[in-house]
Kinemage of the C-alpha trace (Angstrom):
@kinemage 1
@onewidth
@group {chain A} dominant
@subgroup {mainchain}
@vectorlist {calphas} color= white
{ca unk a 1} P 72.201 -23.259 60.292
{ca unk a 2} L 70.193 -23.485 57.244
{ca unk a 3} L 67.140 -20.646 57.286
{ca unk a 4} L 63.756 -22.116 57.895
{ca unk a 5} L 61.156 -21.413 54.623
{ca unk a 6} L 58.648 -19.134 57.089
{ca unk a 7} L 61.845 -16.837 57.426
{ca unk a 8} L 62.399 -17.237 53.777
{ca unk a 9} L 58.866 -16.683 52.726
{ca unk a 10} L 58.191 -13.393 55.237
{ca unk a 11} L 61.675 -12.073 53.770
{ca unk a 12} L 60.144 -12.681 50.091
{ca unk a 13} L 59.110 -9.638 47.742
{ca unk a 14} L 56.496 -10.351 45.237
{ca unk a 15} L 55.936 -7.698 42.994
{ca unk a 16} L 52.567 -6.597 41.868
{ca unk a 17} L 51.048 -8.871 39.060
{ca unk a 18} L 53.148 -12.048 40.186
{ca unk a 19} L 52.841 -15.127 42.159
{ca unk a 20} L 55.198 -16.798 44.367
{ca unk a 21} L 54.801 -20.856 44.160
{ca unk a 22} L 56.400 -22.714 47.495
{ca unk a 23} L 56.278 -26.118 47.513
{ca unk a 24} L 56.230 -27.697 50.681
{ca unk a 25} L 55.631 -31.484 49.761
{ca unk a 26} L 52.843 -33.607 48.711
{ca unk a 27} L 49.715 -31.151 47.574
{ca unk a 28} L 51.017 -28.751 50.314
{ca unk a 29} L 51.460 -25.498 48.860
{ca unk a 30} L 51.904 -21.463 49.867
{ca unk a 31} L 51.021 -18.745 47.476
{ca unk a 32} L 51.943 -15.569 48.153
{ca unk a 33} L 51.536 -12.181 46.966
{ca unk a 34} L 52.263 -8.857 47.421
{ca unk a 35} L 50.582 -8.596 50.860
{ca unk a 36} L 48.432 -11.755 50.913
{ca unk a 37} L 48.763 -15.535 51.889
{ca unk a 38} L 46.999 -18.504 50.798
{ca unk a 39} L 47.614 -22.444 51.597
{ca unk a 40} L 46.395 -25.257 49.983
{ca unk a 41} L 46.120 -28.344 51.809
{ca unk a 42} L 48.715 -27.717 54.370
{ca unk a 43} L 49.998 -31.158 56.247
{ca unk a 44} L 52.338 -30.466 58.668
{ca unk a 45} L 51.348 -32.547 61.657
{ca unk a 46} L 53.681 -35.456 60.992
{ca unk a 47} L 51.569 -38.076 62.641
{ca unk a 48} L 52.961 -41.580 63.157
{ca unk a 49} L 56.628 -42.671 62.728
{ca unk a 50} L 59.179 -40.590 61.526
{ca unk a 51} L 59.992 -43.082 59.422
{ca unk a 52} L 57.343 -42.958 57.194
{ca unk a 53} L 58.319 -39.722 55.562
{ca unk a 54} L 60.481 -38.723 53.447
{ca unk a 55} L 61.374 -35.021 55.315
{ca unk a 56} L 60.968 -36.174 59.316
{ca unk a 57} L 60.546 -32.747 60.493
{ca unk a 58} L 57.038 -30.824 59.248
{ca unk a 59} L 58.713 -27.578 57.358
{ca unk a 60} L 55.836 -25.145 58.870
{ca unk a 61} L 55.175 -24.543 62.656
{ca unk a 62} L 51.337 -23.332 62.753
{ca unk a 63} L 52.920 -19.974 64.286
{ca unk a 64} L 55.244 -19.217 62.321
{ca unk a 65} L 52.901 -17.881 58.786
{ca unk a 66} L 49.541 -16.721 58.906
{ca unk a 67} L 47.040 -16.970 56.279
{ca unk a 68} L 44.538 -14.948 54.971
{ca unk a 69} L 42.775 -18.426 53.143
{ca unk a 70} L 43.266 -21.738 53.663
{ca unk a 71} L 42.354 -24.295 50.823
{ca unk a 72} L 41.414 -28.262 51.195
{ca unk a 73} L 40.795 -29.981 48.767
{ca unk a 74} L 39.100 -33.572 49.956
{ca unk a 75} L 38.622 -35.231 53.645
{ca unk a 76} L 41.981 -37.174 53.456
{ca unk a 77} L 44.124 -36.718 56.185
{ca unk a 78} L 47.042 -35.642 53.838
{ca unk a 79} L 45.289 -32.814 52.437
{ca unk a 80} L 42.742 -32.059 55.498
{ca unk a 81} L 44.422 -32.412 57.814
{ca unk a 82} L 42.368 -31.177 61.733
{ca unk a 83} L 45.310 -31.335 63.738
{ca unk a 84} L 47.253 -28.700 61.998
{ca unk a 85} L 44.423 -26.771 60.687
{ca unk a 86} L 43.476 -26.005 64.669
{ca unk a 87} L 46.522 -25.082 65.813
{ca unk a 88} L 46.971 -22.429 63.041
{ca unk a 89} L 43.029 -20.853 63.460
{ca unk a 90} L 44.536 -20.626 67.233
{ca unk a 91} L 47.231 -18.406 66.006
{ca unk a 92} L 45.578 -16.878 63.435
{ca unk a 93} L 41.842 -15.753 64.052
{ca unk a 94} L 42.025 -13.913 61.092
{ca unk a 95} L 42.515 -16.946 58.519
{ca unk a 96} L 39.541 -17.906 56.889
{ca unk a 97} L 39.044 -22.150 55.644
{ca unk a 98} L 37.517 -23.720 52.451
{ca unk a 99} L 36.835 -26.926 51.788
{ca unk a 100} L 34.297 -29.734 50.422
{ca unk a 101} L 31.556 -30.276 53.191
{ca unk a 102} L 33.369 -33.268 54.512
{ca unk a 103} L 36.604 -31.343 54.867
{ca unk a 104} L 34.192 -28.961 56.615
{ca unk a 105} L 32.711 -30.853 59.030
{ca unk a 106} L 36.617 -32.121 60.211
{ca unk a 107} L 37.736 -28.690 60.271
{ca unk a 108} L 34.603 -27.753 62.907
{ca unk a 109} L 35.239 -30.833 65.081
{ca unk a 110} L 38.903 -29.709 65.124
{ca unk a 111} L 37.346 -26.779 66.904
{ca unk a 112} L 37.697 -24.456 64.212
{ca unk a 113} L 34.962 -21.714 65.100
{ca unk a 114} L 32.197 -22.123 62.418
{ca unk a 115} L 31.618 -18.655 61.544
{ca unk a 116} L 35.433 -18.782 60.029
{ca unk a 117} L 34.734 -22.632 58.190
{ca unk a 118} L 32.920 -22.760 54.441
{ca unk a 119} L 32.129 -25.558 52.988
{ca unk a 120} L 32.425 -25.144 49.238
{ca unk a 121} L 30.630 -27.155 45.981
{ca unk a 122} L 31.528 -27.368 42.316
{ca unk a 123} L 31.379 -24.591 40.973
{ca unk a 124} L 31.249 -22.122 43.682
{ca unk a 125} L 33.383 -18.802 43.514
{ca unk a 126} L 34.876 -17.990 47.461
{ca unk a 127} L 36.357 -14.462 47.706
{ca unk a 128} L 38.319 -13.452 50.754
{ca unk a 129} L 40.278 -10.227 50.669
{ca unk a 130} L 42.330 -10.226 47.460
{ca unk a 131} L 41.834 -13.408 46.440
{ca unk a 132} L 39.537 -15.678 44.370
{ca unk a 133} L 39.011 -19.092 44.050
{ca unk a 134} L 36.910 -21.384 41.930
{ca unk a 135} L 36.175 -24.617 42.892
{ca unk a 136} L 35.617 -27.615 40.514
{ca unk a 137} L 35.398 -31.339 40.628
{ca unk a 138} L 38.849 -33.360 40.155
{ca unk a 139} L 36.807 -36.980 40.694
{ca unk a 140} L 33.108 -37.991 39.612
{ca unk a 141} L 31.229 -39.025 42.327
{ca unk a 142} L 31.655 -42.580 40.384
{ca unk a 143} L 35.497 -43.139 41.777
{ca unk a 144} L 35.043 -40.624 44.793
{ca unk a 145} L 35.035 -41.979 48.484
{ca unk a 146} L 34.579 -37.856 49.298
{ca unk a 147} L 34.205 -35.395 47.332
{ca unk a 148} L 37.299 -34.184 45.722
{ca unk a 149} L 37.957 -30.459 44.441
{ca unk a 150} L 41.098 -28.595 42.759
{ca unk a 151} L 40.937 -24.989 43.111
{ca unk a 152} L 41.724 -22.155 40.319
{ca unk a 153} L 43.123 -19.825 42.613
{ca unk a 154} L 43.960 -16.001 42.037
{ca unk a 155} L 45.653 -13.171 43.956
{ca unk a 156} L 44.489 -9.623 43.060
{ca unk a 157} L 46.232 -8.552 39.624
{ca unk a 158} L 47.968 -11.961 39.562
{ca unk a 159} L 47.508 -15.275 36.984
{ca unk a 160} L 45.404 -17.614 37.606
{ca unk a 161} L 47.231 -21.055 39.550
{ca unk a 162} L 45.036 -24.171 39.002
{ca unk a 163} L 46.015 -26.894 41.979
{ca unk a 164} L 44.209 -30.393 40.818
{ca unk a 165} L 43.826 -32.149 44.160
{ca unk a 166} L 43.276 -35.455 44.145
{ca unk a 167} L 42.401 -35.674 40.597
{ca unk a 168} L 41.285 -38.999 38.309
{ca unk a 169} L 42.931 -41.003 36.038
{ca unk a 170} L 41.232 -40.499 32.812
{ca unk a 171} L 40.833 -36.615 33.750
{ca unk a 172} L 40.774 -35.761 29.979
{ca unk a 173} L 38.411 -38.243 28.890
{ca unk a 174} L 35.699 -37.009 31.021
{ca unk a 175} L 33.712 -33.955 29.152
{ca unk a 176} L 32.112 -33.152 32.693
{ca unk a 177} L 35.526 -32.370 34.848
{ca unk a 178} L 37.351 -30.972 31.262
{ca unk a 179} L 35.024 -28.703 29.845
{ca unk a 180} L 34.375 -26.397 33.262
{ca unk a 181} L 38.201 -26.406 34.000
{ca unk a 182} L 39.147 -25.160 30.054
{ca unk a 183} L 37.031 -22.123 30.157
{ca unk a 184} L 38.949 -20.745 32.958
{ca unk a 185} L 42.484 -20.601 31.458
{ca unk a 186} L 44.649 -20.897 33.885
{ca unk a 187} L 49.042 -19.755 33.241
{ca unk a 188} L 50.401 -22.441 36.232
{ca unk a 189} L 49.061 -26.113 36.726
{ca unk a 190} L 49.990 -27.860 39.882
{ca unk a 191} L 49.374 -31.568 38.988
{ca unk a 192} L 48.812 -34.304 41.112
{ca unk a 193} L 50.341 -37.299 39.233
{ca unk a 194} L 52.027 -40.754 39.740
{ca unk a 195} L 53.908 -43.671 37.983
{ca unk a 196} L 52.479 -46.386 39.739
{ca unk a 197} L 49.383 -45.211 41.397
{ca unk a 198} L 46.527 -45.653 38.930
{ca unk a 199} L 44.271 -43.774 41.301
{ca unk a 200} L 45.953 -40.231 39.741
{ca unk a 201} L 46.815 -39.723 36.264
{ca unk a 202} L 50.271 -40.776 34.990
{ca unk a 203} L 52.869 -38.461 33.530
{ca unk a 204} L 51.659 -38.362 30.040
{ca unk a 205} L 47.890 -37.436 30.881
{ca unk a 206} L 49.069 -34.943 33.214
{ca unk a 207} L 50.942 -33.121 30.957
{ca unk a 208} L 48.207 -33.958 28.174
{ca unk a 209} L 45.475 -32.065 31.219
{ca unk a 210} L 48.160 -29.116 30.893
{ca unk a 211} L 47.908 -28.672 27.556
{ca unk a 212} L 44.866 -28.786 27.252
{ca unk a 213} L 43.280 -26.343 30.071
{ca unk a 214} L 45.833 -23.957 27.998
{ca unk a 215} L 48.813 -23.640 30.887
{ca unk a 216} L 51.816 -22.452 30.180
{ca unk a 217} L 53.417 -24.099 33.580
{ca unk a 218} L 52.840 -27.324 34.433
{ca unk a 219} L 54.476 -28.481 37.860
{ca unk a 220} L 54.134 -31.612 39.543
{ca unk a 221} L 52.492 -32.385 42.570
{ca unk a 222} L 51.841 -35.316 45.332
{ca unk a 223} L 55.227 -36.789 45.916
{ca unk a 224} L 58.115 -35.585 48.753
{ca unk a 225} L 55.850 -36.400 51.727
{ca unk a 226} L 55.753 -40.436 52.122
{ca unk a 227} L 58.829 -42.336 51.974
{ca unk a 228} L 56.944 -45.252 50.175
{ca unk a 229} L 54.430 -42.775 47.784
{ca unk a 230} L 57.138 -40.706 45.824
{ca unk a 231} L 59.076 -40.271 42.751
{ca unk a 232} L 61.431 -38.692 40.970
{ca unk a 233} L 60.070 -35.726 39.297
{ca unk a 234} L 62.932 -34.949 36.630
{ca unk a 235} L 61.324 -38.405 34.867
{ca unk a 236} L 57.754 -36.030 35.039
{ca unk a 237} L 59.768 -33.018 33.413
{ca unk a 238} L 61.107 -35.146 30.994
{ca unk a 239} L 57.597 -36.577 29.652
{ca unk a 240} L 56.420 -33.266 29.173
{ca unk a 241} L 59.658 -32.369 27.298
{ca unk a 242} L 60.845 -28.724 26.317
{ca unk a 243} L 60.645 -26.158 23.640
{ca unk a 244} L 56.967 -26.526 23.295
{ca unk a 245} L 54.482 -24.373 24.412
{ca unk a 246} L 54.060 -26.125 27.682
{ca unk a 247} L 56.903 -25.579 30.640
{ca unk a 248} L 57.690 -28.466 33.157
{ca unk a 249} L 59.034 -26.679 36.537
{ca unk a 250} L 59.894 -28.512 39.335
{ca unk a 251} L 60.266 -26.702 42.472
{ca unk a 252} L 62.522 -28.296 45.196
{ca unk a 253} L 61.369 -28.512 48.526
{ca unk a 254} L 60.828 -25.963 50.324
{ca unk a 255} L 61.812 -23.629 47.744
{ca unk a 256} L 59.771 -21.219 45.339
{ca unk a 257} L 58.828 -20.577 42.146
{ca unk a 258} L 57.393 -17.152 40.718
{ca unk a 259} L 55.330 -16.601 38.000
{ca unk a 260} L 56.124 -14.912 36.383
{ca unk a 261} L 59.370 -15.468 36.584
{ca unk a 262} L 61.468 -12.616 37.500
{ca unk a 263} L 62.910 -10.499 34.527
């Protein structure tokens, strides 16, 4: 019987000044450290047919890992998502929750205790325990239904990981999204891009948004979850190309990837 990833992850050693990178489809991601947590929009729920996905069973239990911070990005139901984020504050009254007001308010009527819910703004730096995160606008209000956020996120002694959200097409012709987001260097990118949907940017200007904000890592994000809203990332890896400055890493589900990598 194949190990599930909680096993894997609580039997993972991060050294000091590293990051592990788990992918768990869609924008759903774990960072760990040495002795710390995080999740960023965590859907796990697995409402409606089984059918629709393209992994039927969720690859977290709300039990199984516990938190110190979790991360949403926008009031979507993929990336806030109430159901789940209840059931883990049950199990874990320690965890802590971030996100846009609108993610917010969800997280509260998903019975969330309040004193453990912050809503977050552009621009705003949340600390809990050992880790940081700035948040910054990935949409102007323009092409926003919600307001949508990517985090640069940091783990004490750790580089900085930079998770887009939900962001634009035409990210890096917008001065007032690119110019916050370049002064805070992040090493790892986690990009939400797409082929077809011209809602995100496609696989050129995501790697161009990598480049440019100064990453050394750019992995791809927002596919792996809905059988009808996914592609094949090897044709992302092979826009960005190799040999340059700029590394395209894909991370298969439910696996990991540490930065930095492991000597």
């Amino acid at each position: 019987m194949q190990m599930r990833v909680a096993e894997r992850i609580k039997g993972w050693e991060v050294p000091r000044g590293s990051v592990a990178i788990w992918w768990l489809g869609q924008n759903s991601y774990l960072l760990q450290g040495p002795s710390t947590v995080i999740m960023v929009d965590p859907y796990f729920s697995r409402p409606g047919p089984r059918e629709k996905y393209v992994h039927e069973e969720a690859p977290l239990r709300a039990d199984e890992i516990g938190p110190e911070a979790v991360f949403c990005t926008h009031n979507h139901s993929d990336h806030t998502d109430p159901d789940f984020l209840s059931a883990l504050s049950q199990h874990w009254p320690a965890a802590r929750f971030y996100g846009p007001a609108e993610s917010a308010e969800a997280m509260r009527g998903a019975g969330i205790p309040g004193d453990r819910v912050t809503p977050v703004q552009a621009g705003d730096v949340v600390r809990s325990g050992e880790v940081s995160a700035l948040a910054l606008l990935s949409k102007t209000p323009q092409v926003s239904d919600v307001a949508h956020y990517g985090y640069v996120l940091q783990i004490a002694g750790a580089p900085k990981v930079y998770d887009t959200g939900d962001i634009m097409r035409g990210v890096t012709r917008e001065p007032s999204l690119m110019d916050p987001l370049r002064a805070t260097a992040p090493e790892v990118a986690l990009v939400t891009t797409s082929p077809t949907e011209v809602e995100f940017p496609d696989f050129s200007e995501a790697a161009a948004l990598a480049r440019e904000i100064g990453a050394r890592v750019v992995i791809p994000a927002h596919y792996g979850c809905f059988a009808r809203r996914t592609f094949d990332p090897a044709r992302f890896a092979a826009q960005v190309g190799s040999g340059g400055a700029l590394r395209p890493v894909i991370i298969p589900y439910c696996d990991v990837y540490q930065h930095p990598p492991a000597a």
